[in-house]
C-alpha positions as CSV (number, residue, x, y, z in Angstrom):
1,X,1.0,6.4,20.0
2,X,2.8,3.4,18.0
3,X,1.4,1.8,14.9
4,X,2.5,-2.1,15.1
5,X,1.3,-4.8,12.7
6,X,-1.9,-7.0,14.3
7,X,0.8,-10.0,14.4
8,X,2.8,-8.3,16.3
9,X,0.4,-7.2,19.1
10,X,0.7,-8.7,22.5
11,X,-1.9,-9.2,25.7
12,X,-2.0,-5.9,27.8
13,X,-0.5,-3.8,25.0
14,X,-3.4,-0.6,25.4
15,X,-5.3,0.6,22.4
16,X,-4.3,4.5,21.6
17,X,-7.0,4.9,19.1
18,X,-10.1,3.4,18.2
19,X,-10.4,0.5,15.7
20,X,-13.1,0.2,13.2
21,X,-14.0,-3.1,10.4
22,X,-14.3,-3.3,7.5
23,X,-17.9,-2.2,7.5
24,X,-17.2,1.0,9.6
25,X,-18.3,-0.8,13.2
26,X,-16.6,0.1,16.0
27,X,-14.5,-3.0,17.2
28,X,-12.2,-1.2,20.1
29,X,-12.6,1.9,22.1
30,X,-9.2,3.5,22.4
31,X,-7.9,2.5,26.0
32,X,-9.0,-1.3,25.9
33,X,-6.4,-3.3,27.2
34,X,-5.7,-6.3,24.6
35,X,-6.1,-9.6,25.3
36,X,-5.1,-12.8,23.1
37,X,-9.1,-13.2,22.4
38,X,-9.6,-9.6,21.0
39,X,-6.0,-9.9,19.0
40,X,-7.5,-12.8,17.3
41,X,-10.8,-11.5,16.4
42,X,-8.7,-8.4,14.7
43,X,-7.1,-10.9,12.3
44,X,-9.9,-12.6,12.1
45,X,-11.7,-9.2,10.9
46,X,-9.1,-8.2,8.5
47,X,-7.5,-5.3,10.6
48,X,-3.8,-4.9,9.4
49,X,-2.2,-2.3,12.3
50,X,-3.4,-1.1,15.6
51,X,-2.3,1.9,17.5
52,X,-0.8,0.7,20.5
53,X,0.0,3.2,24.0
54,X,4.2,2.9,23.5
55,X,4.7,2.5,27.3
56,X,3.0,-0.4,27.1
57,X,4.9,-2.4,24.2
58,X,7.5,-4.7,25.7
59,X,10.5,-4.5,23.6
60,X,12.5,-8.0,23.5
61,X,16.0,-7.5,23.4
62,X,17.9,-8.5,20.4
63,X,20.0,-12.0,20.0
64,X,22.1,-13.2,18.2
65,X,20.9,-16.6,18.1
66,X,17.4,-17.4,19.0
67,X,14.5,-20.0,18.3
68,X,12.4,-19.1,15.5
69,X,9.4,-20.1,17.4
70,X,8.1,-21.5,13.9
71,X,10.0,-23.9,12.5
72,X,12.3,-25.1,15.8
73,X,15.6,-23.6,13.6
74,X,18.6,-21.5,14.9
75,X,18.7,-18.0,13.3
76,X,21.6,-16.1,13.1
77,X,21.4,-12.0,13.6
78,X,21.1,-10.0,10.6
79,X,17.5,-8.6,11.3
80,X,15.5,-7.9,14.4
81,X,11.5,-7.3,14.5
82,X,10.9,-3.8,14.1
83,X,7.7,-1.9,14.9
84,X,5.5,-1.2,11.6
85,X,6.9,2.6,11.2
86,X,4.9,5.1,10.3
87,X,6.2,7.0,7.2
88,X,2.7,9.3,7.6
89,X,1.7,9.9,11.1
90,X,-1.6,9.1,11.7
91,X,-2.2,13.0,12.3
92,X,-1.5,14.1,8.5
93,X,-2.7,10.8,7.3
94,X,-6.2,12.2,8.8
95,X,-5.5,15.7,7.6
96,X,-5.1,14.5,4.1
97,X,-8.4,12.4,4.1
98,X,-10.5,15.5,5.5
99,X,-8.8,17.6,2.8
100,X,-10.3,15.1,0.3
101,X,-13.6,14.4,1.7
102,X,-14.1,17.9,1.9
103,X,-12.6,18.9,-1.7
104,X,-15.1,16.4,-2.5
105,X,-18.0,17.5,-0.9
106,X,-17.5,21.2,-2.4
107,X,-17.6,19.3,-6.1
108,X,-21.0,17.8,-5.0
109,X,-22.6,21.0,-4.2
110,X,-21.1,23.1,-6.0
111,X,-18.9,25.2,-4.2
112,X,-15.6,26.9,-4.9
113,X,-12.6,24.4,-4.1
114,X,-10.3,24.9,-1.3
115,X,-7.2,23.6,-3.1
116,X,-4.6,25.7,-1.0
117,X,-5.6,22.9,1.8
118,X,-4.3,20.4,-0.8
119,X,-1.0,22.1,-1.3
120,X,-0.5,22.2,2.4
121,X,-1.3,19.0,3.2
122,X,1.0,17.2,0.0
123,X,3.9,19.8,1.6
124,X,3.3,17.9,4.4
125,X,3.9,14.1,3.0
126,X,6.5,15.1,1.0
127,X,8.3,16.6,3.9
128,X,7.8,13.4,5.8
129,X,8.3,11.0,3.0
130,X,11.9,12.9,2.2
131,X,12.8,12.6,6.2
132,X,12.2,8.6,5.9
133,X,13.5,8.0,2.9
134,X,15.2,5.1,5.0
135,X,12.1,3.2,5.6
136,X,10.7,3.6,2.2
137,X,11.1,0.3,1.6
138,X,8.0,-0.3,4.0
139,X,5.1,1.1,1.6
140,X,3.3,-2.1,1.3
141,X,2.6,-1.4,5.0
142,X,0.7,1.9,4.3
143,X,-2.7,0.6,4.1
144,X,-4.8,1.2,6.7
145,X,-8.8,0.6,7.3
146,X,-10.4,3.2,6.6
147,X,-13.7,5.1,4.3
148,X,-12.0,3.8,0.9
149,X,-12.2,6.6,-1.3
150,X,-10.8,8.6,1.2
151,X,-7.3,6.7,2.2
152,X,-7.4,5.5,-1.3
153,X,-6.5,9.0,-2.4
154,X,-4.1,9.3,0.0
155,X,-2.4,6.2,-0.5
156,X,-2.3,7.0,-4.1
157,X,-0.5,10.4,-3.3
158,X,1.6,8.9,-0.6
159,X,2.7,5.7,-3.5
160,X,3.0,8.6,-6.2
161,X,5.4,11.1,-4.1
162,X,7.8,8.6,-2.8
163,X,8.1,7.3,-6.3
164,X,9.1,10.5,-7.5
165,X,11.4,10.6,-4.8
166,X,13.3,7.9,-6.0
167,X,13.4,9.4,-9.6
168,X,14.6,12.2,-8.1
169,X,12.3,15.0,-8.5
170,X,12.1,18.6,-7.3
171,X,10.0,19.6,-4.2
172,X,8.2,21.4,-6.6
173,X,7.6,18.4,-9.2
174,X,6.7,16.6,-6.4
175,X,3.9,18.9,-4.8
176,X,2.7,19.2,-8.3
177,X,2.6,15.0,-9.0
178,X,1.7,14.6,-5.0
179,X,-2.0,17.5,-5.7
180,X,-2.9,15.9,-8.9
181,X,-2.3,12.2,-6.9
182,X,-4.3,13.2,-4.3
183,X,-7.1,14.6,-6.6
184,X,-7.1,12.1,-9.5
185,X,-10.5,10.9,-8.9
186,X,-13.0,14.1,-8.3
187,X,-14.3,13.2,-10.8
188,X,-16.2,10.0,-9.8
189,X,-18.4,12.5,-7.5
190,X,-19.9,12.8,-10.5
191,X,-21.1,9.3,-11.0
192,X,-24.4,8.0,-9.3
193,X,-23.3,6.3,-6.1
194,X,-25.4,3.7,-6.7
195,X,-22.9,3.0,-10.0
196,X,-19.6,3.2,-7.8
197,X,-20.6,1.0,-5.2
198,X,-22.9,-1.8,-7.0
199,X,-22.3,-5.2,-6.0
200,X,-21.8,-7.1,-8.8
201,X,-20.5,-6.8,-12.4
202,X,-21.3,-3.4,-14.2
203,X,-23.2,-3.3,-17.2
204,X,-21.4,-1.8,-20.3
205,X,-23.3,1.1,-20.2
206,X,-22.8,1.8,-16.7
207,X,-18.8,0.7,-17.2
208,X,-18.7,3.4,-20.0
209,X,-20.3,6.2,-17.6
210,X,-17.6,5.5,-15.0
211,X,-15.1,5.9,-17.4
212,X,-16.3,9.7,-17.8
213,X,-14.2,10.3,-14.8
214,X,-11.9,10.7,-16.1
215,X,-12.6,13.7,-18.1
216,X,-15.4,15.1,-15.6
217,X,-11.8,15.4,-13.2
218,X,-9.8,16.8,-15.4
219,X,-12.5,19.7,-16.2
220,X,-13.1,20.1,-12.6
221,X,-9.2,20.5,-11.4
222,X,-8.6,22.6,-14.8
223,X,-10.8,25.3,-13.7
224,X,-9.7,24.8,-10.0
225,X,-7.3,27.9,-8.7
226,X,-4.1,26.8,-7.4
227,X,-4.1,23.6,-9.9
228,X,-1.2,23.2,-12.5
229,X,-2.2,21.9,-15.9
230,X,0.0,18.7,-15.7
231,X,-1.5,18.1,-12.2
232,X,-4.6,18.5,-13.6
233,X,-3.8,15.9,-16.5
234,X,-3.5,13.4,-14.0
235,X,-7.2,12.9,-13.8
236,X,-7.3,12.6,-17.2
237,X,-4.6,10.1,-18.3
238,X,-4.3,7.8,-15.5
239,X,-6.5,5.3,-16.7
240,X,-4.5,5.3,-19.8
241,X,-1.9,2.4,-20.9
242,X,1.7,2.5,-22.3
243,X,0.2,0.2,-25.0
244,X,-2.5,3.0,-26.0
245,X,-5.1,0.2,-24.7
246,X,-6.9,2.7,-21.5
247,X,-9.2,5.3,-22.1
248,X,-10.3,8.0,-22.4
249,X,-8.6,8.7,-25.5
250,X,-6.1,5.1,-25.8
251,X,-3.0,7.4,-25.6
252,X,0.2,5.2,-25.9
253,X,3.3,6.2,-23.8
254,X,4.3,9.1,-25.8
255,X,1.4,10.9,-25.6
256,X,1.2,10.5,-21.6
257,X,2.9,12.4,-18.9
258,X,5.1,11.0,-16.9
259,X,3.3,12.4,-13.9
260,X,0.0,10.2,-14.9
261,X,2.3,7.1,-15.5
262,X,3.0,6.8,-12.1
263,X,-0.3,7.5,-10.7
264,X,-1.7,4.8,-13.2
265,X,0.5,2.5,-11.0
266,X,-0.3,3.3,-7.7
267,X,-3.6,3.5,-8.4
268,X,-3.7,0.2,-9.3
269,X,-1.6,-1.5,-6.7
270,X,-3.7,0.3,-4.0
271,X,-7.0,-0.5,-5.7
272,X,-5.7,-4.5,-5.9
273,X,-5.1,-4.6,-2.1
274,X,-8.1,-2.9,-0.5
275,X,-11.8,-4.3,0.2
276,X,-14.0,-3.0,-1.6
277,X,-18.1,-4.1,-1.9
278,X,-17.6,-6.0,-5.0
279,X,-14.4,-7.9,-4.4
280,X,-11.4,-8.9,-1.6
281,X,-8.4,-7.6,-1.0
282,X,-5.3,-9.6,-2.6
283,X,-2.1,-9.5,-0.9
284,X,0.8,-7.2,-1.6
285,X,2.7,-9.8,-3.2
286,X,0.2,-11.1,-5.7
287,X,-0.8,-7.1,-6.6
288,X,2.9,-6.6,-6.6
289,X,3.3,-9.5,-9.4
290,X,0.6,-8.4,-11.2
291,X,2.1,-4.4,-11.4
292,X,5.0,-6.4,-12.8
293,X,3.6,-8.4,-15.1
294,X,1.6,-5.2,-16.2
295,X,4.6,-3.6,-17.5
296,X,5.2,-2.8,-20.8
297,X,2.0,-2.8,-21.9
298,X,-0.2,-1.3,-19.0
299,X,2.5,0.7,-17.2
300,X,5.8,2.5,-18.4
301,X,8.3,-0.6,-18.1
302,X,11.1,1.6,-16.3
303,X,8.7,3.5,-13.8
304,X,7.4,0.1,-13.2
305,X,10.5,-0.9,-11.8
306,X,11.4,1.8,-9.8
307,X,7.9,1.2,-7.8
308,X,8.9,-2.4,-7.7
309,X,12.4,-1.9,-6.6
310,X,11.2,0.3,-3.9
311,X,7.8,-1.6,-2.4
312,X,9.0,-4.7,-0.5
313,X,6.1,-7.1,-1.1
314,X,8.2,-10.4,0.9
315,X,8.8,-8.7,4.5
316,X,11.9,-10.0,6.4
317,X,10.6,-12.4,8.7
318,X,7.5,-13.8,6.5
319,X,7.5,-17.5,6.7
320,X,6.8,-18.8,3.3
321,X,5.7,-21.8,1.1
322,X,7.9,-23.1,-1.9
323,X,6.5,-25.0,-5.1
324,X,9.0,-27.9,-3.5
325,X,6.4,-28.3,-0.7
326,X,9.6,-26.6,2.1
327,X,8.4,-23.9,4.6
328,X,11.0,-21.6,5.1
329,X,11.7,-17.8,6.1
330,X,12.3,-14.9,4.1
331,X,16.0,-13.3,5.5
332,X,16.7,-11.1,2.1
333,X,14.8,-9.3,-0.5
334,X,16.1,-8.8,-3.7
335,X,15.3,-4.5,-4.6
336,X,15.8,-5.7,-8.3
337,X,13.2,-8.4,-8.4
338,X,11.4,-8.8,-5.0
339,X,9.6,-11.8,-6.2
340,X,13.1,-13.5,-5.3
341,X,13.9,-13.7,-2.0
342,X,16.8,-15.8,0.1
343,X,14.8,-17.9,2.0
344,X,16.0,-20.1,5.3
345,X,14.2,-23.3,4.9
346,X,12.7,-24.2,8.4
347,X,10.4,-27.4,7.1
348,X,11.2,-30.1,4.7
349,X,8.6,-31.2,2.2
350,X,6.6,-33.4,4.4
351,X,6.4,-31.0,7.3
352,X,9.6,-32.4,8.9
353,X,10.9,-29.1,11.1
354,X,14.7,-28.7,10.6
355,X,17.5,-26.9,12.4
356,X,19.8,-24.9,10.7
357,X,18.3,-25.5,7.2
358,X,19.7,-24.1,4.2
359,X,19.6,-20.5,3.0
360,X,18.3,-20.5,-0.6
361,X,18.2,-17.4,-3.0
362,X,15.9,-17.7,-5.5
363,X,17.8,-16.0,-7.9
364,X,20.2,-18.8,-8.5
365,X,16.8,-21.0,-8.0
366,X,14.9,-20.6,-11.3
367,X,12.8,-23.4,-11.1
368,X,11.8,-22.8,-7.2
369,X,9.6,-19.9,-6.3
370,X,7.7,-18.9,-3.8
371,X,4.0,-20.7,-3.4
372,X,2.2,-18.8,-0.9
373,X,2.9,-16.5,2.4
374,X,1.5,-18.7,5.7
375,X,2.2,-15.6,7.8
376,X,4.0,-12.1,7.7
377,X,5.1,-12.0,11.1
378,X,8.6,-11.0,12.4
379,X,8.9,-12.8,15.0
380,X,12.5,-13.1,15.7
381,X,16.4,-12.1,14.8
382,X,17.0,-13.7,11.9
């Protein structure tokens, strides 16, 4: 099976694998046939990617010059659509969330964890994230719909490992960073339910006792066989800030492991762009400006931007809205500071579509930044 992007399915592509909302429903039986009706009720629901059969997507051939199909402009061929790739196959991505559901459900009755699973599993994603180190420029892609707590833990550990990748850790660095990733938050299975998935604002009292688990984590993975004490520490510090403004104990940067920094991050920028009961989803770029903004103070300013230099936020192929009222088309990202594309303006500022518009970097545009993103499809060469 094929993961593809829901903009980029197509009418008689065939479902590999069930497809669920946002609510846990069941929306498509694995072997429906797609039709442009169901492909808009997915975006419609929020659904991000869909498996897809592979002998039924139709591949266009590439061009060097084709329509947009947007704006009416000529592109030239520097990039082609691309399939979403997977950097986790499905297979260990459900592996890994079993592994946590059911390290979880030994915490709530008491049973002895099964942390070897863990290791196994994190060998696993760090094998796969080292063999596509050439797409790791596609995490903003990773998430998927799925029991939160679950894939959140996963995402966290998949955001965590590849960012120790690009610092250049040691397989054995990174199978520690990648357990305690994938662990950090045992401890909310000690917090009432009723507490982690309230609707609403939390009282103090009840934001105070969700704080707690951040040590309740750290107790349970401390005593766990098979856990190191600075992948424990993970559930302890990653709620902590590089300004000594988190908790539990308002550590500043000194005083927290570098393993917990990057956690902290991920954390975050996962927790930004998922659904959750008491708020929606933002999209990767606007978590992606608020990790920035966050460093220094929140986050470690240089581990800040690695992850930033490393999670493209503006794919290639997005069609985008300037503060100067022009539509255009994102053809480069900037690793440095992704919130500065080039951008081939399709649309003038009254909605006039124009053909072979200029290509702007936004670099050497300080006063002209992107507004909003009207779609992330990649449509065509551009």
């Amino acid at each position: 099976m094929k993961r593809i992007a829901i903009y980029n399915a197509k009418p008689d592509m065939v479902i590999a694998k069930e497809i669920y909302g946002r609510n846990g429903r069941l929306l498509l039986n694995k072997g429906t046939v797609l039709t442009q009706k169901w492909i808009d009720k997915l975006y419609m629901y929020g659904v991000p990617t869909v498996y897809i059969e592979p002998d039924t997507i139709l591949h266009e051939p590439a061009a060097k010059e084709q329509n947009s199909g947007s704006g009416g402009g000529v592109m030239t061929g520097r990039y082609c659509r691309e399939d979403l790739p997977d950097i986790i196959p499905h297979t260990i991505r459900e592996e890994a969330e079993r592994v946590v559901r059911e390290i979880m459900q030994d915490i709530k009755t008491g049973s002895l964890l099964k942390t070897e699973t863990a290791r196994e599993v994190v060998e696993k994603i760090i094998d796969q994230l080292i063999k596509n180190r050439h797409i790791a420029g596609k995490l903003a892609d990773i998430r998927i719909l799925d029991d939160y707590t679950f894939s959140h833990s996963v995402n966290v550990c998949i955001f965590a490992v590849s960012t120790g990748i690009f610092m250049g850790y040691s397989k054995i660095r990174l199978r520690e960073l990648g357990i305690g990733a994938l662990l950090h938050d045992v401890g909310k299975m000690k917090i009432p339910e009723s507490i982690l998935q309230k609707c609403g604002p939390l009282s103090e009292k009840e934001f105070e006792q969700i704080k707690t688990h951040t040590v309740l984590g750290y107790q349970i993975l401390r005593d766990a066989p098979g856990i190191t004490p600075n992948a424990a520490r993970i559930a302890l510090q990653h709620h902590e800030c590089y300004n000594g403004s988190g908790y539990p104990y308002g550590l500043d940067n000194k005083g927290i492991h570098e393993y917990s920094k990057i956690v902290a991050i991920a954390d975050v920028y996962d927790a930004l762009t998922a659904d959750r009961v008491y708020k929606n989803a933002i999209l990767p770029y606007e978590a992606m400006e608020i990790v920035i903004a966050s460093g220094g103070y929140q986050f470690d300013p240089r581990i800040t931007r690695l992850f930033v230099e490393h999670c493209e936020i503006y794919p290639v192929g997005s069609t985008v809205k300037l503060n100067t009222g022009e539509h255009g088309i994102i053809t480069d990202v900037n690793r440095a500071l992704p919130t500065r594309p080039t951008v081939k303006i399709i649309k003038d500022a009254q909605g006039n579509e124009i053909d072979n518009g200029a290509e702007i970097n936004l670099m050497e545009k300080p006063t002209v930044f992107v507004n909003k993103i009207i779609s992330f499809r990649r449509m065509h060469c551009l």
